[in-house]
C-alpha positions as CSV (number, residue, x, y, z in Angstrom):
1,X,0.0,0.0,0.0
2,X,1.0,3.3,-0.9
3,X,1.4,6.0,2.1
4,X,-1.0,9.0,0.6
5,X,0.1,11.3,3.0
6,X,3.6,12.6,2.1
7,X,2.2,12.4,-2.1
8,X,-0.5,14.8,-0.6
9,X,1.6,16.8,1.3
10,X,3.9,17.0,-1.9
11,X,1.2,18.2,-4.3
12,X,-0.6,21.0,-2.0
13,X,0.4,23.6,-3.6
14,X,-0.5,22.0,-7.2
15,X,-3.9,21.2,-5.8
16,X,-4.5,24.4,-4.2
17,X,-4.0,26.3,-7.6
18,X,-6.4,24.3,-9.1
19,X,-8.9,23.7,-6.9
20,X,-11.7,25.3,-8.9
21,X,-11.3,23.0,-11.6
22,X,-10.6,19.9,-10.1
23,X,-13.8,20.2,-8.1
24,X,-15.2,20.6,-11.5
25,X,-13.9,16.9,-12.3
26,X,-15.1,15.2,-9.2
27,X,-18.9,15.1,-9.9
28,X,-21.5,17.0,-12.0
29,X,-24.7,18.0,-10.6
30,X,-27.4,15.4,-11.6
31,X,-28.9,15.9,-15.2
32,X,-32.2,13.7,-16.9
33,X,-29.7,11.8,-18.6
34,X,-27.9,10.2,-16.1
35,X,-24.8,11.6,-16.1
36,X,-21.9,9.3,-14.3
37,X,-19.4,11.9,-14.9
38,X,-16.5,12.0,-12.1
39,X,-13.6,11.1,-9.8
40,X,-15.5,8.6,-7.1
41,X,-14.6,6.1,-4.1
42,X,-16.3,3.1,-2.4
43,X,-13.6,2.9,0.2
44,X,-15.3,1.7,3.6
45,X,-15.0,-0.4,6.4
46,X,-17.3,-2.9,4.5
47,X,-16.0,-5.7,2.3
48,X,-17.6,-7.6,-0.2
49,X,-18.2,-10.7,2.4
50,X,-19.5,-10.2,5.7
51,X,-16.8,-10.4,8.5
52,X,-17.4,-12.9,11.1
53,X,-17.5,-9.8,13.8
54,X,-20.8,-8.8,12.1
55,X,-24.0,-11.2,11.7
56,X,-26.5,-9.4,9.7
57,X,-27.0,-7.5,6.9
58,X,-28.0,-4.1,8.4
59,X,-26.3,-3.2,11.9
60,X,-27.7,-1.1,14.2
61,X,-25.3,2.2,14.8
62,X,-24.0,0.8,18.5
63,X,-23.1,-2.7,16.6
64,X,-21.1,-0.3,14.0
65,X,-19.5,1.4,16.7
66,X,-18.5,-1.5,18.2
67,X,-16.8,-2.8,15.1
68,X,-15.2,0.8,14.1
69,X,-14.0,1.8,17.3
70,X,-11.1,-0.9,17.6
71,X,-10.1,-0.5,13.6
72,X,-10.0,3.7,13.8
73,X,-6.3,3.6,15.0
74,X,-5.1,1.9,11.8
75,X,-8.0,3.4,9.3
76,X,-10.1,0.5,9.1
77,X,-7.7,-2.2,9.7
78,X,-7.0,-4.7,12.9
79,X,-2.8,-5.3,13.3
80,X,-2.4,-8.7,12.3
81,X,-0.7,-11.5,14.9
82,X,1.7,-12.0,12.1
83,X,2.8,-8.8,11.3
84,X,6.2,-8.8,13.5
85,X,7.5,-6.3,11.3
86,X,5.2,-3.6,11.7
87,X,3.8,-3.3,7.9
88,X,0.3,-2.6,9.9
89,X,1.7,0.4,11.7
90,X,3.5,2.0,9.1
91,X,1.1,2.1,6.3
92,X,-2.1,3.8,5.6
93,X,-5.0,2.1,3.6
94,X,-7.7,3.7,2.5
95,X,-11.0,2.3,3.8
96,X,-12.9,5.6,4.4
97,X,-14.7,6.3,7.0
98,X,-16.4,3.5,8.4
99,X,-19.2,0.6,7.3
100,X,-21.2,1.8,4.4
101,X,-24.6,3.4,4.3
102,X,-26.3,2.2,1.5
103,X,-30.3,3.9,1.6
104,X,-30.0,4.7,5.4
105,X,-28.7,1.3,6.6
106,X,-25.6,0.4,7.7
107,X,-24.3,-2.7,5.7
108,X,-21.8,-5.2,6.9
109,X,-21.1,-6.7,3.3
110,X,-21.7,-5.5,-0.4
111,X,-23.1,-8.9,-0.6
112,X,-26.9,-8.9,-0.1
113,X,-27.7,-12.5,-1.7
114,X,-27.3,-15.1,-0.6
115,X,-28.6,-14.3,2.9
116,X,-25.0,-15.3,4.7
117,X,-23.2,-12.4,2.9
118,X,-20.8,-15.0,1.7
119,X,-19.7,-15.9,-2.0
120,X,-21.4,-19.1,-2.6
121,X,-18.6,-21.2,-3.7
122,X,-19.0,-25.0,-5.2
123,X,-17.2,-27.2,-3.0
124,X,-14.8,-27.9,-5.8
125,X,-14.2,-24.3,-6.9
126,X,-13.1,-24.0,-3.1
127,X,-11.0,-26.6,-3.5
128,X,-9.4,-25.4,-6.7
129,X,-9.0,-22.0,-5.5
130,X,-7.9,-23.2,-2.0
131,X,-10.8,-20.7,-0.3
132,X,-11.6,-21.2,3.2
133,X,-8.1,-23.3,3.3
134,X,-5.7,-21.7,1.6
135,X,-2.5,-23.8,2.8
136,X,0.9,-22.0,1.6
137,X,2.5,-26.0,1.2
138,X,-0.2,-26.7,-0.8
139,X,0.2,-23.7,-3.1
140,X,2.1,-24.4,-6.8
141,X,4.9,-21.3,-7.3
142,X,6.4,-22.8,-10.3
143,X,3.8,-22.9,-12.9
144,X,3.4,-19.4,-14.3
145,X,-0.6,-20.3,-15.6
146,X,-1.5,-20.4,-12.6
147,X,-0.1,-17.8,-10.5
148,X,-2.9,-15.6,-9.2
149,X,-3.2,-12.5,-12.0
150,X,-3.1,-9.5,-9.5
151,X,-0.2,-10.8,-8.3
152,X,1.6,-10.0,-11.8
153,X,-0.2,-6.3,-11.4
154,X,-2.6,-7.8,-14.6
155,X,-5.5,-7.5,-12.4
156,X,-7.1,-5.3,-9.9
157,X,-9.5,-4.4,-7.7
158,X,-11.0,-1.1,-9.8
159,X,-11.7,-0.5,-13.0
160,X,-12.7,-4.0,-14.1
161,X,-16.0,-5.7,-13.2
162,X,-17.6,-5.6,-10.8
163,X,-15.8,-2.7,-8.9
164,X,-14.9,-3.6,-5.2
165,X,-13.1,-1.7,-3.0
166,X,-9.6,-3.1,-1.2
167,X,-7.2,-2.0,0.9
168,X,-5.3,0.2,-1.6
169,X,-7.6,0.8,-4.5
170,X,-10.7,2.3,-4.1
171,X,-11.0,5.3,-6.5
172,X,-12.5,5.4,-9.7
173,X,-12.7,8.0,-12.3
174,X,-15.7,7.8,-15.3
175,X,-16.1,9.7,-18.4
176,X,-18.9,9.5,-20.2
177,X,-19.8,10.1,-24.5
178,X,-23.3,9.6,-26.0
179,X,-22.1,6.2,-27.5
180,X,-18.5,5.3,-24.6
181,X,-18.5,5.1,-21.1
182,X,-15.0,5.2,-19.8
183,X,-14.3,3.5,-16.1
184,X,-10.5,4.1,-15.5
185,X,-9.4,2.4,-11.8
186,X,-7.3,3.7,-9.5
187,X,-4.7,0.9,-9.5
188,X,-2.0,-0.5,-12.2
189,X,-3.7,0.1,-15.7
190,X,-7.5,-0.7,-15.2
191,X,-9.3,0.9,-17.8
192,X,-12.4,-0.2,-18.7
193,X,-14.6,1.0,-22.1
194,X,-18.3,0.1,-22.1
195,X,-19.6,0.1,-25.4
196,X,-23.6,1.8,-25.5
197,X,-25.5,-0.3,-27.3
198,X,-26.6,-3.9,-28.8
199,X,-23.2,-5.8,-30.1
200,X,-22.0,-9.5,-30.1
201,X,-20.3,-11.7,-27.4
202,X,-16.6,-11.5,-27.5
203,X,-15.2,-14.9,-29.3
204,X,-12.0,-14.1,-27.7
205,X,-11.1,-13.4,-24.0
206,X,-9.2,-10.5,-21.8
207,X,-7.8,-9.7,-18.8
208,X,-11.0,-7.6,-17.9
209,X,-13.8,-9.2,-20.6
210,X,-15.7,-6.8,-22.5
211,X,-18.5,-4.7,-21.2
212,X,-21.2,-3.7,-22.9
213,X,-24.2,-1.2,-22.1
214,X,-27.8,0.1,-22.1
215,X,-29.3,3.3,-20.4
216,X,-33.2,2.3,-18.8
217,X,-34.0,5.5,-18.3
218,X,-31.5,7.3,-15.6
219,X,-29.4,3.6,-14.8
220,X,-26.6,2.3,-17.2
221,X,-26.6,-1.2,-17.1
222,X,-23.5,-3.1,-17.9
223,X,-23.1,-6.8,-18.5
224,X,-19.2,-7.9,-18.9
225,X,-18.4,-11.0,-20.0
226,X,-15.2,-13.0,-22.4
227,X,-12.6,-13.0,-19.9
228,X,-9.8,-15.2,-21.2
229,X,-9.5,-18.9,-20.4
230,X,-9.1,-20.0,-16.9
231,X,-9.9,-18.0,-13.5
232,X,-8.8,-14.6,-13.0
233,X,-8.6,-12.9,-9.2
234,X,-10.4,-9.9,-8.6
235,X,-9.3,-9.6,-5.1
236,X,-8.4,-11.8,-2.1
237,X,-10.9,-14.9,-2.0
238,X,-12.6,-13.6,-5.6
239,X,-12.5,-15.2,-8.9
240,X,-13.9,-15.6,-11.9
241,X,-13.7,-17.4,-15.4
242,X,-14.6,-17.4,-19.1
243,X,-17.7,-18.8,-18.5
244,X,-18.5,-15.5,-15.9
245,X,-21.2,-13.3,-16.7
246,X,-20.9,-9.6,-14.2
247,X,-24.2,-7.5,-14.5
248,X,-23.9,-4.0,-13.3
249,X,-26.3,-1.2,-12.5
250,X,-24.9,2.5,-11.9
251,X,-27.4,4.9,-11.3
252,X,-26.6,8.6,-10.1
253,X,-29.1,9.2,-6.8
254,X,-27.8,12.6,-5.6
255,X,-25.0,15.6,-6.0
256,X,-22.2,13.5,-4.6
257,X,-23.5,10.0,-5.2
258,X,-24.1,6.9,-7.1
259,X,-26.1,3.9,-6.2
260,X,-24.2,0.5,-7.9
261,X,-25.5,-2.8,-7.7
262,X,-24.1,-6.0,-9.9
263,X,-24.7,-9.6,-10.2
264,X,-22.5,-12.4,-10.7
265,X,-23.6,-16.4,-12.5
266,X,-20.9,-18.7,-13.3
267,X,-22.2,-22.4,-12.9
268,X,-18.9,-23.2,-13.0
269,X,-17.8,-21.4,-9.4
270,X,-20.7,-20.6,-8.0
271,X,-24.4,-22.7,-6.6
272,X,-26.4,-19.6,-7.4
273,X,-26.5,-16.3,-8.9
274,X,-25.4,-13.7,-6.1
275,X,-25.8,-10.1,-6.0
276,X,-24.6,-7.0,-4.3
277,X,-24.8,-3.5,-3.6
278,X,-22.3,-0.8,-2.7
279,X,-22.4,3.3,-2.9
280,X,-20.0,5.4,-4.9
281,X,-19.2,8.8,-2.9
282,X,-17.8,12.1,-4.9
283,X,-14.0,11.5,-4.5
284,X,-12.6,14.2,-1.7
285,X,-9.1,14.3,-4.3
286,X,-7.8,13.3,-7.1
287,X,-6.6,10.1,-8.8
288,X,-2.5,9.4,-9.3
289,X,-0.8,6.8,-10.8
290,X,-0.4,3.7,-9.3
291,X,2.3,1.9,-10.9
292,X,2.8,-2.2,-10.8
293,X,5.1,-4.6,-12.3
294,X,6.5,-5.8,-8.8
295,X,5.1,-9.7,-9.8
296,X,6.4,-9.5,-13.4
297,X,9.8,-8.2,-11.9
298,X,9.8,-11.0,-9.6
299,X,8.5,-13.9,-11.6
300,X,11.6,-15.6,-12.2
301,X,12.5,-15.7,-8.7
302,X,9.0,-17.1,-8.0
303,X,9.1,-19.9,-10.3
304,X,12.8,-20.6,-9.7
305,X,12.0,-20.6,-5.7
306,X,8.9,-23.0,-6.4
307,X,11.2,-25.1,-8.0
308,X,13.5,-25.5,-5.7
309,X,10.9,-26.0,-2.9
310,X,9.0,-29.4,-5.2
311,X,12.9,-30.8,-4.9
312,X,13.0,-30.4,-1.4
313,X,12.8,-33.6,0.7
């Protein structure tokens, strides 16, 4: 994770010059059309599954307290038991400030269905994907196809669909054209381009698939599928594959805010369809770079040190 504070510090004066205009950028007042346009983030102290700290889907404000108050310190985070280092300490993820309020509730996971607030994995997806018992001996290092894609900084947790916030990534800019809507992620090179309008499924796959889209009345609906062969992470604990099919709903319900909700059906992972909902807040700053080719860097030492470990008695 990247420490924000000294890059802010850094670019004061910048910002303060141009204020006017990047305020401008960050959200346009709502129009009939449903205009997306602007610099957003879904950073919060809710993730896509339900922690085990929190049992239903809405909390009441004294449960929420009771999970913020400990995680405040660190900006949403707990220091981990492993950490002997101090990574926790030193570094400052962005997870805004506190569970997310989606119509008036407070939510304890994006995740609405199923019920649990958990991704409703087939027992041998788990087992593929090592969820729920992800053992480090059991993991293969020396076979580049399947190394996990964000580890390579090929995938990420914004930009691509469906948009879920993380640790480090939780800024999203959109531009939007009559016939293009551009969603351009915070982290590495996500850019995605929704194409408005009737066209035919990809025959060949992507890092991110291809989205397509439809305005019903004020809501662009996006559905993304033709990622390339194989499973691609979104994020910790979250894949999907070629036969995935991500439905999205973006609709603009205030000055400073967008309702999104999405779907996800892959019989090949999942037992059901599931769906969630999140909230897109008017970005308090602007977007920077976030460069990544640490995995790619590293890959031969990965694959050489994998190798070495499958010799090992």
């Amino acid at each position: 994770m990247i420490d924000r504070r000294m890059m802010l510090l850094t670019a004061a004066g910048w910002l303060a010059a141009g204020s006017a205009t990047a305020g401008a950028r960050r959200a346009r007042p709502v129009t009939a059309s449903g205009d997306l346009t602007g610099t957003w983030t879904n950073a919060s102290y809710t993730w896509l599954e339900r922690r085990k700290a929190l049992k239903s889907l809405v909390v009441t404000p004294a449960e929420a307290e009771a999970y913020e108050a400990p995680r405040r310190r660190l900006h949403g985070e707990l220091a981990s038991k492993e950490d002997v280092l101090g990574q926790d300490e030193s570094e400052f993820p962005d997870n805004g400030p506190g569970l997310a309020r989606v119509r008036g509730e407070i939510r304890s996971s994006w995740i609405v269905e199923p019920a649990d607030g958990r991704i409703p994995w087939t027992a041998e997806a788990k087992k593929r994907l090592y969820i729920g018992v992800r053992d480090p001996a059991e993991e293969i290092f020396d076979n580049v196809e399947v190394r996990d894609t964000d580890e390579r900084c090929l995938t990420a947790a914004s930009g691509a669909a469906p948009l879920v916030n993380s640790h480090d990534a939780n800024v999203i800019q959109i531009v939007q054209t009559p016939g293009w809507v551009a969603i351009v992620g915070e982290k590495n090179h996500e850019a995605r381009i929704v194409r408005i309008g009737a066209g035919p499924e990809p025959a060949l796959g992507s890092w991110s698939g291809v989205s397509v889209g439809r305005w019903e009345g004020a809501t662009l609906v996006v559905t993304t599928t033709g990622l390339r062969p194989g499973v691609t992470k979104i994020i910790d604990n979250f894949y999907l594959s070629d036969r995935s099919r991500v439905t999205e709903w973006f609709t603009r319900t205030g000055p400073a805010e967008i309702s999104y909700r999405f779907e996800v059906e892959d019989p090949t992972l999942f037992t059901q369809v599931w769906r969630a909902e999140e909230v897109f807040r008017a970005s308090e700053g602007l977007m920077y770079e976030y460069a990544c080719h640490e995995g790619n860097y590293s890959l031969p030492g990965i694959l050489a040190g994998g190798k070495t470990a499958a010799k090992a008695p």
